[in-house]
GUTI-40363 format. One record per residue: residue number from 0; residue in one letter; chain; x, y, z of N, C-alpha, C in turn. Coordinates in nm, 2 decimals, padded with zeros to 4 digits, m for minus. Example, Ala and Ser with C-alpha at 12.3 -4.5 7.8 and 13.67 -1.06 7.14 Angstrom:
GUTI-40363
+------+------+-------+--------+--------+--------+--------+--------+--------+--------+--------+--------+
| resi | resn | chain |    n.x |    n.y |    n.z |   ca.x |   ca.y |   ca.z |    c.x |    c.y |    c.z |
+------+------+-------+--------+--------+--------+--------+--------+--------+--------+--------+--------+
|    0 |    a |     A |  01.32 | m00.57 |  00.78 |  01.23 | m00.45 |  00.78 |  01.32 | m00.33 |  00.78 |
|    1 |    s |     A |  01.28 | m00.22 |  00.71 |  01.37 | m00.11 |  00.71 |  01.29 |  00.00 |  00.79 |
+------+------+-------+--------+--------+--------+--------+--------+--------+--------+--------+--------+
***
This chain:
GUTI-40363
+------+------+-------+--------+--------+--------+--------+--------+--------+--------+--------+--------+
| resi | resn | chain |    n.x |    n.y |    n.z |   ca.x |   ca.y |   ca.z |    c.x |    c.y |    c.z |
+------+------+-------+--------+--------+--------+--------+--------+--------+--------+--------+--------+
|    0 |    x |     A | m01.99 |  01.23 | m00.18 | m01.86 |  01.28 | m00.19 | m01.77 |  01.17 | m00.26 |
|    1 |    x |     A | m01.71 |  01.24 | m00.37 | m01.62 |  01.11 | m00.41 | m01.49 |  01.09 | m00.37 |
|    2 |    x |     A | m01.45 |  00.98 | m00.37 | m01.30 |  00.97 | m00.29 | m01.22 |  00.95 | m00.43 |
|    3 |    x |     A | m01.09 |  01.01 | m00.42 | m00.98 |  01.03 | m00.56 | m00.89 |  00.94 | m00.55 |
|    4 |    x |     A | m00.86 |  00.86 | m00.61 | m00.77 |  00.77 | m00.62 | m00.67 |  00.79 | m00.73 |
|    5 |    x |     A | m00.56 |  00.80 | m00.68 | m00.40 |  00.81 | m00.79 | m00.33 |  00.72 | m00.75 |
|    6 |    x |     A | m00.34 |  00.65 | m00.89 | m00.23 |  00.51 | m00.94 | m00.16 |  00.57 | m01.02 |
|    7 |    x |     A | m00.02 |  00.54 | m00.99 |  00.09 |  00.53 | m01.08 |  00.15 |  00.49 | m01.11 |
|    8 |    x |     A |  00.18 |  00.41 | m01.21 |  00.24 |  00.30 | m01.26 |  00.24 |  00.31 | m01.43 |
|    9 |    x |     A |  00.33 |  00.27 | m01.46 |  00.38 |  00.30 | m01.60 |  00.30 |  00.20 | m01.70 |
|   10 |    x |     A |  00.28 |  00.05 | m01.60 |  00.16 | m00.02 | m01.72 |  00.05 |  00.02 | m01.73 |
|   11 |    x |     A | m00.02 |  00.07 | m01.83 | m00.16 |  00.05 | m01.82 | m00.29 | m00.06 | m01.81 |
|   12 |    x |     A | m00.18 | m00.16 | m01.80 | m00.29 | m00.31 | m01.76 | m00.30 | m00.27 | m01.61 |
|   13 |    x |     A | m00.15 | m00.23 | m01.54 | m00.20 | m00.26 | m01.37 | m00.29 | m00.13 | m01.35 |
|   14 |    x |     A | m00.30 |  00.00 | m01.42 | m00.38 |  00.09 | m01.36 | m00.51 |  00.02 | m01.40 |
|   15 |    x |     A | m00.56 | m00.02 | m01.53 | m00.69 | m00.10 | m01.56 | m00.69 | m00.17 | m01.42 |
|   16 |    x |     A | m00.61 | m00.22 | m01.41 | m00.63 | m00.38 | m01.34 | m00.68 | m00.37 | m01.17 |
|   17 |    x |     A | m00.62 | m00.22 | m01.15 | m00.66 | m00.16 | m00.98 | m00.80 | m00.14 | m00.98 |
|   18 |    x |     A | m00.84 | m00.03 | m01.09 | m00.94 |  00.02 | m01.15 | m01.06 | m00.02 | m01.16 |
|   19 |    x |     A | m01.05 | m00.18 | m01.19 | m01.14 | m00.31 | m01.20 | m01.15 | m00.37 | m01.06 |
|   20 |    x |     A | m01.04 | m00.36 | m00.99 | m01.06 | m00.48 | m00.87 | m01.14 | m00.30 | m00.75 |
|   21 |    x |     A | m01.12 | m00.21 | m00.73 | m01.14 | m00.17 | m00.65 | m01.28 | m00.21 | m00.62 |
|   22 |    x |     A | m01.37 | m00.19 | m00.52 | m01.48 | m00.22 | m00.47 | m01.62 | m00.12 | m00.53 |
|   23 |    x |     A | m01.68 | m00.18 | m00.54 | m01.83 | m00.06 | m00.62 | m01.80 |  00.05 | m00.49 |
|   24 |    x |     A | m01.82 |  00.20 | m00.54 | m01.81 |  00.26 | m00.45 | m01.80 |  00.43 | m00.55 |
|   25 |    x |     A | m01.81 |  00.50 | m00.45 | m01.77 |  00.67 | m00.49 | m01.61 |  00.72 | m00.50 |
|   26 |    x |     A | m01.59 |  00.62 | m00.63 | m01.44 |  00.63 | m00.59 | m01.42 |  00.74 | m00.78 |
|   27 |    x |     A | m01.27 |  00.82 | m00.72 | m01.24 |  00.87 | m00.86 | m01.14 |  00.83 | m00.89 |
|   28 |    x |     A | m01.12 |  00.74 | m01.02 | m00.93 |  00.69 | m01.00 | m00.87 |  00.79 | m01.11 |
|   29 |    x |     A | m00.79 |  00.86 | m01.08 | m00.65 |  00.93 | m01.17 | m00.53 |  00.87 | m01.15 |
|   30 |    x |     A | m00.51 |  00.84 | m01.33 | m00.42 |  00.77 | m01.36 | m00.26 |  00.84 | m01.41 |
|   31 |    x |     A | m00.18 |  00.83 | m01.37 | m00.01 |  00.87 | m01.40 |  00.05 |  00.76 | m01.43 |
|   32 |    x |     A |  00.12 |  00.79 | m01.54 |  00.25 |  00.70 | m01.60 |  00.37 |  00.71 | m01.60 |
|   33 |    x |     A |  00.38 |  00.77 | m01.50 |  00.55 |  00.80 | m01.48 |  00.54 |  00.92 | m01.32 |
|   34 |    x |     A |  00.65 |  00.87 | m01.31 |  00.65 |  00.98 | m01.14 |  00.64 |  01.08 | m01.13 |
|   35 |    x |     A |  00.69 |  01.17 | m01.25 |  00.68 |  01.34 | m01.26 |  00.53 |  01.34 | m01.21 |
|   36 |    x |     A |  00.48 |  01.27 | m01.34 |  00.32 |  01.30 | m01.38 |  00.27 |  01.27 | m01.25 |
|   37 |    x |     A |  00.25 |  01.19 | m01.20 |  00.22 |  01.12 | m01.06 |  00.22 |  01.23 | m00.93 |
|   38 |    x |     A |  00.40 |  01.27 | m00.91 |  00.40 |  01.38 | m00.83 |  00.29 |  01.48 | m00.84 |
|   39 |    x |     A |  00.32 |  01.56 | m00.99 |  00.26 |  01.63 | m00.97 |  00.07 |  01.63 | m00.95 |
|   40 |    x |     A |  00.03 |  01.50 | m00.95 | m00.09 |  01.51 | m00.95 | m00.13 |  01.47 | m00.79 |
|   41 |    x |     A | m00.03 |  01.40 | m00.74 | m00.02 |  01.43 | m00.59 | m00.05 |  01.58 | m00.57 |
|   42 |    x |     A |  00.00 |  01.64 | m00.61 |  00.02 |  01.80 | m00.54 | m00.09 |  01.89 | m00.56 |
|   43 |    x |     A | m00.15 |  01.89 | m00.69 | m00.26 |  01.92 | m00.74 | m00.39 |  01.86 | m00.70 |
|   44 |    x |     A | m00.39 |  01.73 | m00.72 | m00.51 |  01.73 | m00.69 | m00.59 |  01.62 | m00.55 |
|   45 |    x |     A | m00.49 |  01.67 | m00.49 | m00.48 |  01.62 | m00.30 | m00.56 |  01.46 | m00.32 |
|   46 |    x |     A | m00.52 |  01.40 | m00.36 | m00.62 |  01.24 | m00.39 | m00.62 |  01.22 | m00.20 |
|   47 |    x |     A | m00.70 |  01.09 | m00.19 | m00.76 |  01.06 | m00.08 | m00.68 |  00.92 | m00.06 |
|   48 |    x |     A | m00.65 |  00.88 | m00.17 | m00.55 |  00.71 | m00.16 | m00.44 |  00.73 | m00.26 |
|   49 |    x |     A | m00.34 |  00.66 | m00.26 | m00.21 |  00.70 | m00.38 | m00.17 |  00.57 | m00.41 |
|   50 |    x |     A | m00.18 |  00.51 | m00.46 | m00.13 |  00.38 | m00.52 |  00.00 |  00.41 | m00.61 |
|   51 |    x |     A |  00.12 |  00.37 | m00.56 |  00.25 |  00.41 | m00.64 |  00.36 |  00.29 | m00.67 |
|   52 |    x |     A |  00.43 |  00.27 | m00.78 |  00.46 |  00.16 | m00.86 |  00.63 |  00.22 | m00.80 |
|   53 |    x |     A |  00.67 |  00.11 | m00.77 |  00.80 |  00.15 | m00.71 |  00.95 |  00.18 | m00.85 |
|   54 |    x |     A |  00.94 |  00.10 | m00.97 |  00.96 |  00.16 | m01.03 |  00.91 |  00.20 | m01.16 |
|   55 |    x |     A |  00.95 |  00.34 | m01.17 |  00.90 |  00.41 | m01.29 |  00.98 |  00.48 | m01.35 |
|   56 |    x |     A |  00.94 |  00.57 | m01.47 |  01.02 |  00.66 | m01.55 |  01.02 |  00.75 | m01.52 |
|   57 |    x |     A |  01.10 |  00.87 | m01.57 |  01.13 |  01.01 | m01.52 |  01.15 |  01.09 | m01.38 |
|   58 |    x |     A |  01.06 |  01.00 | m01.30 |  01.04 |  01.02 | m01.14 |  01.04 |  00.84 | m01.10 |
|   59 |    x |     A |  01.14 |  00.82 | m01.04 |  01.12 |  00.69 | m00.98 |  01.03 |  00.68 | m00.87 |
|   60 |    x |     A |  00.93 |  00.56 | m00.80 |  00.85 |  00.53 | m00.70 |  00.97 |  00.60 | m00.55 |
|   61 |    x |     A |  01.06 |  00.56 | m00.55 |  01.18 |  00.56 | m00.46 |  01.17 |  00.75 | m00.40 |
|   62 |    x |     A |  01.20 |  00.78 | m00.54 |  01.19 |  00.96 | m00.56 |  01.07 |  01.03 | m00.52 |
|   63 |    x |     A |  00.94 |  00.97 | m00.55 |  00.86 |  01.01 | m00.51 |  00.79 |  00.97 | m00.36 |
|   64 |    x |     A |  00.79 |  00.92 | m00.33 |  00.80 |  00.87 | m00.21 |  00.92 |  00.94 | m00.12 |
|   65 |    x |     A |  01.05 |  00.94 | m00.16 |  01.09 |  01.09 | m00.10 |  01.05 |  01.21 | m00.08 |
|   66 |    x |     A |  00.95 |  01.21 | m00.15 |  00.91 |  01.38 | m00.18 |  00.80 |  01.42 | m00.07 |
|   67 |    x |     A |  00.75 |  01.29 | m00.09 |  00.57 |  01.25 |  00.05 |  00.65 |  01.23 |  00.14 |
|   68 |    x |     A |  00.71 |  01.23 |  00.19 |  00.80 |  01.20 |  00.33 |  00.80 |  01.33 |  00.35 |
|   69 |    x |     A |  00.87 |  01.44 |  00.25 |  00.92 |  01.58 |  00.35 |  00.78 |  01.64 |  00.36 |
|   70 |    x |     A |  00.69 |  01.64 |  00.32 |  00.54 |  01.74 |  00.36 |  00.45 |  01.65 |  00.41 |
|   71 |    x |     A |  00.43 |  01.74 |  00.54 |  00.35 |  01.65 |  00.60 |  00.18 |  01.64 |  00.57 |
|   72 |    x |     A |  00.09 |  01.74 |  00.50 |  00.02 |  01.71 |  00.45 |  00.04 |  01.58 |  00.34 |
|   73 |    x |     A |  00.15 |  01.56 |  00.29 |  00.15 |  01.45 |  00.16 |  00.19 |  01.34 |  00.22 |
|   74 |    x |     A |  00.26 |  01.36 |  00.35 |  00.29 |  01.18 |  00.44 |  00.13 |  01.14 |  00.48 |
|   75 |    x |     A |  00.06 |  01.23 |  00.52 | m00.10 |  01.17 |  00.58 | m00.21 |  01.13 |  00.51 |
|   76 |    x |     A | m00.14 |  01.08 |  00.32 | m00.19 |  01.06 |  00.27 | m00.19 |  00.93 |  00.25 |
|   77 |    x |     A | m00.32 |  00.83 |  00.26 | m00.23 |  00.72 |  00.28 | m00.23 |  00.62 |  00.14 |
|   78 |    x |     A | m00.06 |  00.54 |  00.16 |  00.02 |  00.52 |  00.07 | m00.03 |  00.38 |  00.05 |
|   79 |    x |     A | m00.03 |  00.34 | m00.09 |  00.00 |  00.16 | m00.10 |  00.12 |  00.16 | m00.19 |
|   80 |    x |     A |  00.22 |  00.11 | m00.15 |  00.32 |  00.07 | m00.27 |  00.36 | m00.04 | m00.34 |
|   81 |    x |     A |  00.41 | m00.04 | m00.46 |  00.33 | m00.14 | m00.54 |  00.50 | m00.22 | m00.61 |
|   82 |    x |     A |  00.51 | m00.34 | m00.63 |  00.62 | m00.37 | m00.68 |  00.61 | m00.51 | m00.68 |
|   83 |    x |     A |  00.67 | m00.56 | m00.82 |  00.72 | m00.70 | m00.81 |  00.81 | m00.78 | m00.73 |
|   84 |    x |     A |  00.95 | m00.65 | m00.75 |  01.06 | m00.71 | m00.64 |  01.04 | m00.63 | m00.54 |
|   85 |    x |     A |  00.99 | m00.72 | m00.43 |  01.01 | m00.67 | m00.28 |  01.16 | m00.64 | m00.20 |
|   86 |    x |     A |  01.23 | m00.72 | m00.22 |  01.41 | m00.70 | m00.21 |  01.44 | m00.56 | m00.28 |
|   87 |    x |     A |  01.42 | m00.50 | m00.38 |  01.41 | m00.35 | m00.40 |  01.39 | m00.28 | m00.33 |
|   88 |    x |     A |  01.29 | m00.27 | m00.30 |  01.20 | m00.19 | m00.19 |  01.27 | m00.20 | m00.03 |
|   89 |    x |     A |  01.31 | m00.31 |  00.00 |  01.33 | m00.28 |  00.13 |  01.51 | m00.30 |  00.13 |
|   90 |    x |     A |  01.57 | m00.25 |  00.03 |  01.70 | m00.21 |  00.00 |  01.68 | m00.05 |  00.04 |
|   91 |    x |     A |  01.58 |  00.03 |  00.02 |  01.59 |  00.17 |  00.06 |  01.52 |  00.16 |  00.17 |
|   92 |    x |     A |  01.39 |  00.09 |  00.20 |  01.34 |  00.11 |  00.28 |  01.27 | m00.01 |  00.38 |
|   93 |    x |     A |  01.34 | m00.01 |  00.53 |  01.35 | m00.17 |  00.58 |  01.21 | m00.15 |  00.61 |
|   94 |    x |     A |  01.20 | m00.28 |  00.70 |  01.04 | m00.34 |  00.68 |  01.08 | m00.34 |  00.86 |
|   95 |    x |     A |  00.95 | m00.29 |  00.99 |  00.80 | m00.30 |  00.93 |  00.81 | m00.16 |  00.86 |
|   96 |    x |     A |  00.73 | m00.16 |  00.71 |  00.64 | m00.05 |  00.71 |  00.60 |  00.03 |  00.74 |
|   97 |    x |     A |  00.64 |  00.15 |  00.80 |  00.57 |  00.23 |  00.93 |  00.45 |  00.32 |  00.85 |
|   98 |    x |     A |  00.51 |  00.42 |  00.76 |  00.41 |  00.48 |  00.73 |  00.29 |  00.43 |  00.56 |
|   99 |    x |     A |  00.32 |  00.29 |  00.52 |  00.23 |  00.30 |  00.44 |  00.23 |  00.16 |  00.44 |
|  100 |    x |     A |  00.15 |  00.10 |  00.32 |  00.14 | m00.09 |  00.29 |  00.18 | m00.09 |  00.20 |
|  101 |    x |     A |  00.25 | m00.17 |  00.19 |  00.32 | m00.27 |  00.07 |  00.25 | m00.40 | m00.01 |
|  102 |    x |     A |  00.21 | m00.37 | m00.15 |  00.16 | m00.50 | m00.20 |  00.24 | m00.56 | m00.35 |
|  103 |    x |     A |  00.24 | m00.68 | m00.33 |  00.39 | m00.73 | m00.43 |  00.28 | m00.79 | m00.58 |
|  104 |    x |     A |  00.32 | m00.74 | m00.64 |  00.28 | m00.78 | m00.77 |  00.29 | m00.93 | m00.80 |
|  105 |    x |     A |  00.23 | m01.00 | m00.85 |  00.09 | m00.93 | m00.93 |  00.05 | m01.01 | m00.79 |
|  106 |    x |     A | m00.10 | m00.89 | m00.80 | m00.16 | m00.96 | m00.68 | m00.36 | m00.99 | m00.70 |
|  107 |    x |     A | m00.37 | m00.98 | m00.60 | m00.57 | m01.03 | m00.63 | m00.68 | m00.91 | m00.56 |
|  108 |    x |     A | m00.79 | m00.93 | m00.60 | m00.86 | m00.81 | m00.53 | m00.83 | m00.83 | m00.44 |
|  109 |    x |     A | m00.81 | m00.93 | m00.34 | m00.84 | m00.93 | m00.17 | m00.71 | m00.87 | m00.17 |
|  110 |    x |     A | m00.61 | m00.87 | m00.23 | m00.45 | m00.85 | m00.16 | m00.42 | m00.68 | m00.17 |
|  111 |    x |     A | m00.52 | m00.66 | m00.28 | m00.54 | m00.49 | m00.31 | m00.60 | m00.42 | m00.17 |
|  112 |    x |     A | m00.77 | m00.50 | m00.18 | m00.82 | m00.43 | m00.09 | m00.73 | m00.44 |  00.05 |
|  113 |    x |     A | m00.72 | m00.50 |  00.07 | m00.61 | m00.53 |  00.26 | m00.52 | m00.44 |  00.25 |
|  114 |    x |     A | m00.49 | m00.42 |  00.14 | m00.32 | m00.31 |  00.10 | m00.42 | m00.17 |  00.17 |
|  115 |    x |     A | m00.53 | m00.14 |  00.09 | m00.58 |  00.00 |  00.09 | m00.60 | m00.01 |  00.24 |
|  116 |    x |     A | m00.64 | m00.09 |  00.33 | m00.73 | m00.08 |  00.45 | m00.60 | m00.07 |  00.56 |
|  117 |    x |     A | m00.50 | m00.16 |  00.50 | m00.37 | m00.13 |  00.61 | m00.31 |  00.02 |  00.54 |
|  118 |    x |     A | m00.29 |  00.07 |  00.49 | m00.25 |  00.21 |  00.46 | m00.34 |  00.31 |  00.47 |
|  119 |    x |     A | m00.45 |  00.31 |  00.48 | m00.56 |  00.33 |  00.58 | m00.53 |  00.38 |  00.74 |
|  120 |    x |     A | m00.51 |  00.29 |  00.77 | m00.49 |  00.24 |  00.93 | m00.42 |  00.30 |  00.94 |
|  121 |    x |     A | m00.27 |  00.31 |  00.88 | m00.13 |  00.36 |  00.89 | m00.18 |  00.52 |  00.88 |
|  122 |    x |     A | m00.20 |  00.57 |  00.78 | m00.23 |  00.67 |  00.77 | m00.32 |  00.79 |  00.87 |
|  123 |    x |     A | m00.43 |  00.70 |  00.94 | m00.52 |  00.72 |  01.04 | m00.42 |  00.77 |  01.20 |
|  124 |    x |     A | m00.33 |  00.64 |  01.18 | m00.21 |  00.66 |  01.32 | m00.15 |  00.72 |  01.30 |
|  125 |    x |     A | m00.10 |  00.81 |  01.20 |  00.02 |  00.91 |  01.16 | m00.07 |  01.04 |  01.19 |
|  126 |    x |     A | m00.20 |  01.02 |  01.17 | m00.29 |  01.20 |  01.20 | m00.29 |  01.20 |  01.28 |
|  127 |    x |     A | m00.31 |  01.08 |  01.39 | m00.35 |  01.06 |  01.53 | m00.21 |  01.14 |  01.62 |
|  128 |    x |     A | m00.08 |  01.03 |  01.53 |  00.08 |  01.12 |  01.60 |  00.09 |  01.26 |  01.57 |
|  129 |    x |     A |  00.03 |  01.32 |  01.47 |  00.04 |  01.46 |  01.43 | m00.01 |  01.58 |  01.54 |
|  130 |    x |     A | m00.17 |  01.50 |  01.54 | m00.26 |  01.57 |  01.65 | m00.22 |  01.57 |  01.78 |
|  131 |    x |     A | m00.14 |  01.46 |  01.81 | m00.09 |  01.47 |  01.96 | m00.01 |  01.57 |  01.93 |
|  132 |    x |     A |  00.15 |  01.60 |  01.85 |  00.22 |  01.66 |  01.86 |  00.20 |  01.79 |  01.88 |
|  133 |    x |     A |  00.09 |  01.83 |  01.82 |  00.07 |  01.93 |  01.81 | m00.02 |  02.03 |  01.89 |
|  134 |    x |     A | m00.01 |  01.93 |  01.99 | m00.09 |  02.01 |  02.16 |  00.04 |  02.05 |  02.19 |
|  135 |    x |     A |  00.00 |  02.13 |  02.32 |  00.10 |  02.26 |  02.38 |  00.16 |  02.12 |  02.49 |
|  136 |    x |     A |  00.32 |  02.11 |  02.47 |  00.42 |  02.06 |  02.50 |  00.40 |  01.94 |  02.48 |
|  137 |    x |     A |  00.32 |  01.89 |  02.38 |  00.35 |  01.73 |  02.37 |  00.45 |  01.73 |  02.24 |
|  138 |    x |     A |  00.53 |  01.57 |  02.23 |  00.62 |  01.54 |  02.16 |  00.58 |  01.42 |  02.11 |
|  139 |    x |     A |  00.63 |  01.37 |  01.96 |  00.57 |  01.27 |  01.89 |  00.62 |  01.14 |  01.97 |
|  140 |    x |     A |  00.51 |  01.03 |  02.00 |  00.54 |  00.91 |  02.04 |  00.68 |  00.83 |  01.98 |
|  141 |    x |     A |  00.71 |  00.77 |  02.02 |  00.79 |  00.63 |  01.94 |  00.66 |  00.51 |  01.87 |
|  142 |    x |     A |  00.72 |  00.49 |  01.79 |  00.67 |  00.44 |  01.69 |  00.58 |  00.31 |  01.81 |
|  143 |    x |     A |  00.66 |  00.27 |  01.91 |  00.61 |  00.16 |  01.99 |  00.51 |  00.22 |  02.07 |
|  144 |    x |     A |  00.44 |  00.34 |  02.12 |  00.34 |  00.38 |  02.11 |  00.22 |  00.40 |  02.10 |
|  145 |    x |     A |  00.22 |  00.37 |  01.95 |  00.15 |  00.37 |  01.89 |  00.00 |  00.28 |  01.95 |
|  146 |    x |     A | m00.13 |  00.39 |  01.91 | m00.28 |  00.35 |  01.98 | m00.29 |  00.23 |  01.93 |
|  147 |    x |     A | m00.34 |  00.18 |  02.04 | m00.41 |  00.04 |  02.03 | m00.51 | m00.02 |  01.95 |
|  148 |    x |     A | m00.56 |  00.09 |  01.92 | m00.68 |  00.04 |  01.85 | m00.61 |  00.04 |  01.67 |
|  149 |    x |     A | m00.53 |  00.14 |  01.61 | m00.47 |  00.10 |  01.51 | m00.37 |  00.00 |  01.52 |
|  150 |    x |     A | m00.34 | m00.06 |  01.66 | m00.24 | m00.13 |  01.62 | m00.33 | m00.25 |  01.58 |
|  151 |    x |     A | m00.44 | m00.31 |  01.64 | m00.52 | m00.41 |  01.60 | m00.54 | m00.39 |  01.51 |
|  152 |    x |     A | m00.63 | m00.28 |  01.42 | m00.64 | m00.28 |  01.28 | m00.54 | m00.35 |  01.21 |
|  153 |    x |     A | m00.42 | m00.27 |  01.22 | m00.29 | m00.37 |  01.13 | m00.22 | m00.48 |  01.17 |
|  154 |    x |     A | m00.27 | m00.58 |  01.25 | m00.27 | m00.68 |  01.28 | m00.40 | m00.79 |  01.26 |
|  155 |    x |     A | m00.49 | m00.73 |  01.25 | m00.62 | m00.82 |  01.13 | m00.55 | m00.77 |  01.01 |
|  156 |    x |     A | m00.49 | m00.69 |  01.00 | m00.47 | m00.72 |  00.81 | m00.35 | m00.83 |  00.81 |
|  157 |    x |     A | m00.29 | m00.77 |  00.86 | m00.19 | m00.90 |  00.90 | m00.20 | m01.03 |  00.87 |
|  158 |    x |     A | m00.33 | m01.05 |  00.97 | m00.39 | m01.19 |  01.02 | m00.41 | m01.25 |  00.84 |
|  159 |    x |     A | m00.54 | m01.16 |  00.81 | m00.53 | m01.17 |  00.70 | m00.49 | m01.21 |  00.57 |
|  160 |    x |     A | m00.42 | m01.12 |  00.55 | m00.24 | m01.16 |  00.45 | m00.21 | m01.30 |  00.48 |
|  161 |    x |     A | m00.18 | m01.35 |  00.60 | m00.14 | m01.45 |  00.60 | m00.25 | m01.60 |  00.60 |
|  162 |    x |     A | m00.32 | m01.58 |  00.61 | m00.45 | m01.66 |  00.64 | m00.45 | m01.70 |  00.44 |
|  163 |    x |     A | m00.46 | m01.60 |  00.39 | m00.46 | m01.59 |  00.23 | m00.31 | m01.69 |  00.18 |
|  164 |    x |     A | m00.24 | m01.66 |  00.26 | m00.09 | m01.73 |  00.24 | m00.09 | m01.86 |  00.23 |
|  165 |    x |     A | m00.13 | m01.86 |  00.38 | m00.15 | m02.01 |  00.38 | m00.25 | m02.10 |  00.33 |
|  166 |    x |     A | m00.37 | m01.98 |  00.27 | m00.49 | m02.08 |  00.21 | m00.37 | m02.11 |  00.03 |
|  167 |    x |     A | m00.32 | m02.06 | m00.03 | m00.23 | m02.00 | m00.13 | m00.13 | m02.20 | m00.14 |
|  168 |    x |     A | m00.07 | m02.15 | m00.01 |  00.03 | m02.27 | m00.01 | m00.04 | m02.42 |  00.04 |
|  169 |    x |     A | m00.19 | m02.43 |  00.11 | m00.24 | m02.55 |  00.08 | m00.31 | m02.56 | m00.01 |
|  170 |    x |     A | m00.31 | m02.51 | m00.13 | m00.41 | m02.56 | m00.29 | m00.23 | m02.57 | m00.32 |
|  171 |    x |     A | m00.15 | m02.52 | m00.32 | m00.01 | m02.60 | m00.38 |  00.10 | m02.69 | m00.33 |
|  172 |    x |     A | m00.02 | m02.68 | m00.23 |  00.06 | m02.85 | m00.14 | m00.01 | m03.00 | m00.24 |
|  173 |    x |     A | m00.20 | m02.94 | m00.20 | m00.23 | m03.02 | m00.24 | m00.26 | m03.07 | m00.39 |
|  174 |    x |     A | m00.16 | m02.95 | m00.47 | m00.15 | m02.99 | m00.63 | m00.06 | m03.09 | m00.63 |
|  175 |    x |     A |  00.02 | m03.04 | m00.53 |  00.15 | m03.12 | m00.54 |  00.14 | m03.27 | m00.53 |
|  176 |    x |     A |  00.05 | m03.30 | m00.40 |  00.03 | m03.40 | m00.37 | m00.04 | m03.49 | m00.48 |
|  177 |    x |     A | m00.10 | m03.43 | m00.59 | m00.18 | m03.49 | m00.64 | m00.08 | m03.53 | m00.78 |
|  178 |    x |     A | m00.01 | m03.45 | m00.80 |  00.08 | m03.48 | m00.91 |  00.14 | m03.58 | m00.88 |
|  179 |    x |     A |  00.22 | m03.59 | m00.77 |  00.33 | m03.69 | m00.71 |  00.23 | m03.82 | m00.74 |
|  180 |    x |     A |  00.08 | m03.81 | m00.72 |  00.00 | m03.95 | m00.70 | m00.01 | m03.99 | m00.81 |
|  181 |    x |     A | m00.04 | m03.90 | m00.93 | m00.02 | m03.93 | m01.05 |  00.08 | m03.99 | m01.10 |
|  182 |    x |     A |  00.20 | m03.93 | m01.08 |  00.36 | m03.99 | m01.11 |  00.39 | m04.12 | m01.06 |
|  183 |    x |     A |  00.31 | m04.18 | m00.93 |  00.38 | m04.30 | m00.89 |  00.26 | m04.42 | m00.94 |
|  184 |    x |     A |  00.13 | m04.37 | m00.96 |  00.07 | m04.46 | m01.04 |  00.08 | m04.50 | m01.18 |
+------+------+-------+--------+--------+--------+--------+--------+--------+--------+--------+--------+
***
């Protein structure tokens, strides 16, 4: 079975660039350059992962991502969103995260893969809130809730992310350090 992947993003280096980093696998990526196109290929052709560029042409990331919020088949789809400026993004929409992952441009395979696996996760916990809701007299949890076992999942990606961070900020500690040694010799 192949899994359908839709990136949207107006460059075509970052759709190459997803396309390349994703992992050997049964994957189908469809590509959109602008949000219309994008929406509609949401709708059409039910993809399995959505990779979406916060801004775009004709349909902005913001707009379409409105649109996945009102249908709930299109919220349980799970989201990675994609953007340079993070301060954009959470000008509409605050942080944590609830229903999808956020990855800030430009990023690296590992920061892609973690993106898909926490939107994943999120996605997994949003079917899970659906399925409860929809037994005879139950009501959707509070977000605080939320199963234990996805909450760990998104807390190793977490872990993760940050582990990467910090490996990130000691190779530029220790550039630094090495420059400064240069400078005073």
């Amino acid at each position: 079975m192949s899994h359908k992947i839709l990136v949207i993003d107006d460059s075509k280096v970052i759709r190459m660039r997803v396309k390349d980093m994703l992992p050997a696998g049964n994957f189908e990526v469809i590509e959109a350059k602008d949000g219309l196109e994008g929406y509609n290929l949401i709708c059409q052709e039910n993809p399995n992962l959505i990779m979406l560029d916060f801004l775009l042409p004709k349909m902005s990331g913001w707009e379409v991502f409105q649109e996945i919020q009102k249908q709930q088949r299109l919220k349980a789809i799970p989201l990675v969103l994609m953007s340079g400026r993070k301060e954009e993004v959470t000008e509409k929409i605050s942080e944590p995260f609830q229903h999808f992952a956020f990855v800030e441009k430009p990023f690296d395979q590992k920061q892609l893969v973690d993106g898909i696996r926490e939107a994943m996760l999120k996605a997994k916990q949003y079917q899970k809130e659906l399925e409860k809701a929809s037994m005879p007299g139950a009501t959707i949890p509070p977000a605080a809730a939320v199963g234990a076992e996805a909450e760990i999942g998104l807390l190793k990606v977490k872990v993760a992310k940050l582990e990467t961070e910090v490996a990130g900020l000691k190779k530029q500690l220790a550039q630094l350090v090495k420059f400064i040694q240069q400078k005073l010799n």
